[in-house]
Each structure stands twice: as C-alpha cells, then as structure tokens.
N, C-alpha and C positions, 0 to 999 in steps of 0.2 A: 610678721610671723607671730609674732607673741599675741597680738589681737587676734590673727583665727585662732590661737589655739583656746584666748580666754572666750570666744564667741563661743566655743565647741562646750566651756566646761559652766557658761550660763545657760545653753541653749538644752545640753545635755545631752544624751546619746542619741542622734537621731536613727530612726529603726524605720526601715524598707519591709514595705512587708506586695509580695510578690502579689500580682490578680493571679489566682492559679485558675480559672475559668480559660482569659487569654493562654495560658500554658499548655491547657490539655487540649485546646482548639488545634494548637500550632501542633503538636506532636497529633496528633490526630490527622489532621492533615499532610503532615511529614510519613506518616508510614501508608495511608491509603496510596503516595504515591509509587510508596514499595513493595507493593501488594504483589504477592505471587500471579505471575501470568503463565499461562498455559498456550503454547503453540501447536498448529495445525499446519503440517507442509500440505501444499497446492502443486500439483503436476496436473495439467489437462493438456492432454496429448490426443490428437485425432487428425484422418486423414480423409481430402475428397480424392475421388477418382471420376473422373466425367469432362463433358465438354458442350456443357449451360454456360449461357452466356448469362444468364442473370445471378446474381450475386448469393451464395452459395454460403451459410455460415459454416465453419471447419469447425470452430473450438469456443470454448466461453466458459467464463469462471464471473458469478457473482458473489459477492463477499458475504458470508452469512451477517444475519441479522444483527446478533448477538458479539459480534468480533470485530476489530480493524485489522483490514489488511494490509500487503506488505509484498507491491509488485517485485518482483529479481529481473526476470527476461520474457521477453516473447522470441520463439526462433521460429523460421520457415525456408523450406526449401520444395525446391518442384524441377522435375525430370523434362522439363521444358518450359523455361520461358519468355518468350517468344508470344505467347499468345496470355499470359497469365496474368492479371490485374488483381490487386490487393488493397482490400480497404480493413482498418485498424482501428477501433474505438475501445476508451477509455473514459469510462464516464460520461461526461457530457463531448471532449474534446474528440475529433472525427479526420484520421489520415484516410482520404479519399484516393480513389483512382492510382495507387502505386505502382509502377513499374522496376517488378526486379528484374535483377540479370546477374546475379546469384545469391547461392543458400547468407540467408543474414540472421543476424541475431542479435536483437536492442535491448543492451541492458538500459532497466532503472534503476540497477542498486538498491534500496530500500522504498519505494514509492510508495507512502501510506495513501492506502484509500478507504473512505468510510465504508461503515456499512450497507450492505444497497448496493454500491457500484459495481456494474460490470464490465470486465474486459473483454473483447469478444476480435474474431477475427476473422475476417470472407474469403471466399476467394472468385474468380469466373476467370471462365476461358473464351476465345473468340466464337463459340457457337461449332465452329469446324473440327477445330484438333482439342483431341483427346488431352488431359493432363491427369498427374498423380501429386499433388500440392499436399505436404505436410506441415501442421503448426503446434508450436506446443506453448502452454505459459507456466511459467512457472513463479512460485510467491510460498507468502506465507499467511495465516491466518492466527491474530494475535487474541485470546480470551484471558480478560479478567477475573479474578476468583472472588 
C-alpha cells in the first residue's frame, strides 16, 4: 500500500485526457439511431368478381422507395370456395396453389420488408362458377427524417 501510494507521489498526477473525436463519433452515432421516424399506415383493400380460371391479381402493396416497411396481416374471404385457388407472394417467397375453405387472416405482426418488396395476392376460380374473392393487406410504412 505505502509503495502505490509513493509510486503515485514520484510518478505525479497522472491526467487522462479523453480522444473527444472517438466521443462525438459515438454520440453521433447514438442519436442518428434516434432520429425521428415518420409513419405511413398501409390498407390495400380490393375485390375480384368473376370466374377466370387464370390467375387474377386482387391486391398489391409495394414498399416505397424511400421507406421500410412493416407487414401486420393479409386477410381474405370469398362467397364460395369450392372452386377458389389462392396464391400469396412476398417478396421473393411464393404460397402457390392455396386451398381455402374459409375467410382467414395471417398475421405477421411486424414483418419488416425492404424497400422494393412487394406483397401481392391472386386469386382464380375453376373457369365455370362465378366467385366474389376479397383481400386486403394491411402494414405500415416506416420514413426516416
């Protein structure tokens, strides 16, 4: 004990002196990440009526440019089906060929997707019977300031 203390009063005060470069880096960085964002709600809501058998886009939301977005749900119902096939893309990933057999509604809870990405959703019916197939997405669009 008594040697640190005479090292301390040979050595003399030693002074810390801070890089303030690395300082204002790091705070600079700390607040770009708490930078005010600005949100856009997303509803795309649309309905077919018809009875094409080839695949029929209902709805589609691509994410602006400028923004990340921020899937919630996709929902859909239809007044028959029986004859009604459902295909679901997001992004690159692709639910082909669906069979419902009633109104559903998939949440993602917060699903970010880049910019560019679009959610999109079909629908066809056997060629013969009529269908009234509603889809809707819903999300949100996230801008930085």
């Amino acid at each position: 004990m008594q040697q640190t203390q005479q090292q301390q009063q040979q050595n003399g005060a030693r002074r810390v002196i801070p890089c303030y470069d690395e300082l204002i880096a790091f705070l600079k960085g700390w607040f770009a990440k708490t930078a005010p964002t600005f949100e856009k709600p997303i509803l795309e809501i649309n309905r077919y009526a018809g009875l094409l058998a080839k695949w029929q886009e209902v709805v589609k939301w691509t994410v602006t440019d400028t923004a990340r977005g921020e899937l919630k749900e996709i929902s859909m119902i239809c007044d028959n089906y029986a004859p009604l096939t459902v295909r679901i893309q997001i992004g690159a990933k692709r639910l082909d060929s669906v069979q419902l057999q009633t109104a559903l509604t998939l949440p993602f809870g917060d699903l970010k997707l880049l910019s560019g990405i679009a959610v999109v959703v079909w629908c066809k019916s056997d060629g013969v019977t009529a269908i009234n197939f509603d889809a809707s997405i819903v999300g949100k669009e996230v801008f930085k300031a």
